[in-house]
C-alpha positions, 0 to 999 in steps of 0.5 A: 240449923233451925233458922236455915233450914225454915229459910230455904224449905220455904223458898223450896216447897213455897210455903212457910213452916213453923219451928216445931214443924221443922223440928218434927220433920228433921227428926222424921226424915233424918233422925237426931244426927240431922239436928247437928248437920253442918255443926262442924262448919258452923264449930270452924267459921264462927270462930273464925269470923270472930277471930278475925272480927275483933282484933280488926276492930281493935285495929281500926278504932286505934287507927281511926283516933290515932290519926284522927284524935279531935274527932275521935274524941268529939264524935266517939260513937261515929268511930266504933260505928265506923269501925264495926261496919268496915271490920264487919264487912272485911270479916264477911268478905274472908268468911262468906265462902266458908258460909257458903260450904256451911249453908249447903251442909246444913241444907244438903238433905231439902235438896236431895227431898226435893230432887227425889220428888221431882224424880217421882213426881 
């Protein structure tokens, strides 16, 4: 929450913010329940991302030395290289909506803060 919010306060006001800033301004404006802002999100798509991450890469390393053994097995490094990028990226690809909902989440109250004063500015 702490590193998303920092991110997007300071695309928003144009300025950067320190943790402890960000820390005091949460608990200001939103109170404690604002620390956990899109904790359910995050509590569904890490475990999802990782659910499909590791059996995947699991696949696919057994894939690449199954039909690929003499260089599985001269270049061992490349393949869990290999692997890690491609499942990496199908995981993404699966998971990046459910970021996106999270990201908002997390982020709903610097929206509505900005949009209050551009209104009464």
């Amino acid at each position: 929450l702490m590193r998303t919010r920092m991110q997007v306060w300071g695309d928003i006001a144009g300025n950067e913010t320190t943790t402890k800033a960000a820390f005091q301004q949460i608990i200001q404006k939103e109170g404690y329940r604002g620390m956990f802002r899109g904790l359910g999100a995050t509590l569904v798509t890490v475990p999802l991302f990782w659910g499909v991450y590791f059996p995947l890469y699991d696949e696919t390393k057994y894939l690449v030395t199954q039909h690929y053994p003499n260089y599985a097995h001269q270049h061992p490094s490349l393949v869990h290289m290999g692997s890690a990028v491609f499942t990496g990226a199908i995981a993404d690809v699966i998971c990046n909506p459910l970021f996106v909902v999270r990201t908002r989440l997390q982020t709903q109250a610097l929206h509505q803060i900005v949009d209050h004063q551009r209104v009464h500015a």
